[in-house]
C-alpha positions as CSV (number, residue, x, y, z in Angstrom):
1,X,17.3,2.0,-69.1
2,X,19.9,4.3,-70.4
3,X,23.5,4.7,-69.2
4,X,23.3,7.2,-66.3
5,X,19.5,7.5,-65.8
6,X,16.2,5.2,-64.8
7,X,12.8,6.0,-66.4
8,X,9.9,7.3,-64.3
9,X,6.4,8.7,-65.6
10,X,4.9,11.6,-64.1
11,X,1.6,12.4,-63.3
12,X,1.1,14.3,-66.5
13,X,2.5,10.8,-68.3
14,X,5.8,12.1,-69.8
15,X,8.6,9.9,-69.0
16,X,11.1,11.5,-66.5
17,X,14.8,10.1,-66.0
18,X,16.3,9.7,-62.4
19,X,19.9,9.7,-61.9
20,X,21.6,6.5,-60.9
21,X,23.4,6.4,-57.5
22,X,26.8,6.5,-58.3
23,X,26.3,8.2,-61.5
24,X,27.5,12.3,-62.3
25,X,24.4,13.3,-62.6
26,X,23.3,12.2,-59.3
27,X,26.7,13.4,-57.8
28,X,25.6,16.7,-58.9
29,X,22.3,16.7,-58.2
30,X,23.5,15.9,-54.2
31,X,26.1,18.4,-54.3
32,X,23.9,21.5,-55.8
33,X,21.8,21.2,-52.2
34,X,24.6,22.0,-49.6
35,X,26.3,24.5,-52.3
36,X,23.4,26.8,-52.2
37,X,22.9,26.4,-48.8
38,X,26.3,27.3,-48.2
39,X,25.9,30.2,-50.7
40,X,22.8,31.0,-49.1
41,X,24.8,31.4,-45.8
42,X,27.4,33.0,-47.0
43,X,24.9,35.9,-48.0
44,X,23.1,36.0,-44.8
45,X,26.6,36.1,-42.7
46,X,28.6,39.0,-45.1
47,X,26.1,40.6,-47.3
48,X,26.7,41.3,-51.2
49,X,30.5,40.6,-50.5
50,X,30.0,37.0,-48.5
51,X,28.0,35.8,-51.9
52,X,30.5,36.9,-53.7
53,X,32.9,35.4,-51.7
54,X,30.8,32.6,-51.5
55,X,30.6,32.0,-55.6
56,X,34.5,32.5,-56.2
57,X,34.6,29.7,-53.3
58,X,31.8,27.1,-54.0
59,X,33.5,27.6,-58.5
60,X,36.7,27.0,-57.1
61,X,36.2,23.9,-55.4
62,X,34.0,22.4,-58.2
63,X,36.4,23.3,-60.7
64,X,39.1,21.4,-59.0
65,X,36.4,18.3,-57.8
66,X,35.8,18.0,-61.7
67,X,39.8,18.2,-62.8
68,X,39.8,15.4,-59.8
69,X,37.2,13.7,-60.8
70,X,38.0,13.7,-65.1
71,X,41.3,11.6,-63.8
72,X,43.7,14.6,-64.7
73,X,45.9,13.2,-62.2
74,X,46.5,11.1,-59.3
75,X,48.7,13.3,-57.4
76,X,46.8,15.9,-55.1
77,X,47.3,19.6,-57.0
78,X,50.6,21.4,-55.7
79,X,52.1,24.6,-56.4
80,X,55.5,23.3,-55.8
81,X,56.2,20.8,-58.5
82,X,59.3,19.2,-59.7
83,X,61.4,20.6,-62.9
84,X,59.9,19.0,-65.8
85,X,63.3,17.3,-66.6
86,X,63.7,15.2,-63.5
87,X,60.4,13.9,-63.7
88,X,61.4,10.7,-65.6
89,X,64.7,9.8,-67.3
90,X,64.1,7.2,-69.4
91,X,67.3,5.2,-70.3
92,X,68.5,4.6,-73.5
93,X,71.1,2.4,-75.7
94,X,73.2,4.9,-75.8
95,X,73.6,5.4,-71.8
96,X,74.1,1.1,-71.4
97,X,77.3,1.7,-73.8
98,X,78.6,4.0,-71.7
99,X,77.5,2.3,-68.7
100,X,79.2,-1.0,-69.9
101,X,82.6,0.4,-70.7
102,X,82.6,2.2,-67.4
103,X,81.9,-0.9,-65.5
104,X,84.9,-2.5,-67.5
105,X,87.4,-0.1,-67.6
106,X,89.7,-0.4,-64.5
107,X,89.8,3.1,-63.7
108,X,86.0,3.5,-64.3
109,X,83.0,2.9,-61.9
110,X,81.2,-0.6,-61.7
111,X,78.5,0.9,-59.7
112,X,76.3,1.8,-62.3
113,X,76.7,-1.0,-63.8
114,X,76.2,-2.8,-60.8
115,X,72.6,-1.1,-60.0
116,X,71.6,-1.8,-63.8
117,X,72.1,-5.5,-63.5
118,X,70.5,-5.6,-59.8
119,X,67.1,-3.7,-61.3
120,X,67.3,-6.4,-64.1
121,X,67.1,-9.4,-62.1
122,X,65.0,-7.9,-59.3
123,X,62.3,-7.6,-62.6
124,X,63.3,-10.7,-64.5
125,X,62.7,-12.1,-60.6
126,X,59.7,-10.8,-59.4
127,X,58.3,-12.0,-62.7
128,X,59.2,-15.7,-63.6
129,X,59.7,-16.5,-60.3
130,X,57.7,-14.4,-58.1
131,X,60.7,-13.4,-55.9
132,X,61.2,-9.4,-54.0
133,X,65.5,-9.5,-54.5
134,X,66.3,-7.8,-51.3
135,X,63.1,-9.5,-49.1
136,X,64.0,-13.7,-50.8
137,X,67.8,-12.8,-51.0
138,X,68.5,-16.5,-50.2
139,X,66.3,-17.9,-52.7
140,X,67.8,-15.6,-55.4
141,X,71.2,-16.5,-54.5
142,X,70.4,-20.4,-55.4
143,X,69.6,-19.1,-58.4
144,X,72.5,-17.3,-59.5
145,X,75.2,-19.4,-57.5
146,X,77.8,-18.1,-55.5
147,X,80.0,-16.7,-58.4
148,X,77.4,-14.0,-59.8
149,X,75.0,-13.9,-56.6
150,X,78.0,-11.1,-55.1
151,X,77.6,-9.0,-58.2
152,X,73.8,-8.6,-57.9
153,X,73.3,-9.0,-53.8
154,X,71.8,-5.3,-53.2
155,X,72.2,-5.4,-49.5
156,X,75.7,-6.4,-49.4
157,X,78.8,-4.0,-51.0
158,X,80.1,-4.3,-54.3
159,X,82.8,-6.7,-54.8
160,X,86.8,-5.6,-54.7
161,X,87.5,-6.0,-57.8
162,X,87.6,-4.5,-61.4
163,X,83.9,-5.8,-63.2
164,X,85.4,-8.6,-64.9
165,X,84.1,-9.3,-68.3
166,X,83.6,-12.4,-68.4
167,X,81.1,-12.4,-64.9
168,X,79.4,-9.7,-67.0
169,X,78.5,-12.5,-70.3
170,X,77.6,-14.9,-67.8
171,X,75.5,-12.5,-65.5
172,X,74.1,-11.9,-68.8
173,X,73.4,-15.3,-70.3
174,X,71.8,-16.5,-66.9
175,X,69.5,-13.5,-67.1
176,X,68.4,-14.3,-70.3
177,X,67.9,-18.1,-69.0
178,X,65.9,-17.4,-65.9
């Protein structure tokens, strides 16, 4: 047996190969039937112009059943498609710097910060200890203790205060230990 095909001899003794359910070529085989029927239709019902029709049609939709099925992508096609640039923004050392010394700085914003450290322990989380941070909120809470557990909590508000740099080492030592 080959990859996509079983053997068969004929009645003249030359081997034939049959397509494999499941397999392209049998896809295709299965497919060409109702297209030329619909073609077929399509002539009977508008003349010269319905096949025509009927060609531009039956291309079009197997043009975009191969892109489908060749994996080009998972999303259904759209013509209205997000900017290329806000597609992903991948973060880099650079924007943690800044993100650090914001959190710090008394006239700067923790919340960044804050939303940083809560995506790191809902990974670090999820996988040594096989916990979802906002659904196990209590088990995650043991975990940290009640001086860091505020800092990280994503359903309750940010603390008060200025980020104080020491909670940030030890948020950062017991996320390395977990």
């Amino acid at each position: 047996m080959s990859g996509g095909t079983d053997r068969k001899t004929g009645p003249d003794g030359k081997a034939r190969e049959l397509a494999r359910p499941g397999s392209v070529r049998h896809s295709l085989i299965e497919l060409a039937g109702p297209a030329v029927l619909a073609e077929i239709l399509c002539a009977l019902v508008g003349g010269w112009p319905g096949a025509g029709a009927g060609v531009v049609l039956l291309a079009l939709t197997g043009l975009l059943l191969a892109r489908r099925v060749a994996g080009a992508e998972a999303r259904p096609f759209t013509l209205l498609r997000q900017p290329r640039g806000t597609d992903v923004y991948e973060q880099g050392l650079g924007d943690w710097r800044w993100t650090v010394r914001q959190g710090l700085d008394p006239q700067g914003d923790a919340g960044p910060l804050c939303a940083r450290l809560q995506r790191l322990y809902a990974v670090r989380l999820a996988e040594v200890h096989g916990l979802n941070l906002p659904a196990d909120r209590d088990r995650a809470a043991e975990l940290l203790g009640p001086r860091l557990w505020p800092w990280i909590d994503p359903l309750a508000p940010r603390p008060a205060e200025v980020f104080p740099p020491e909670v940030l080492h030890e948020l950062v030592d017991r996320l390395d230990s977990l």
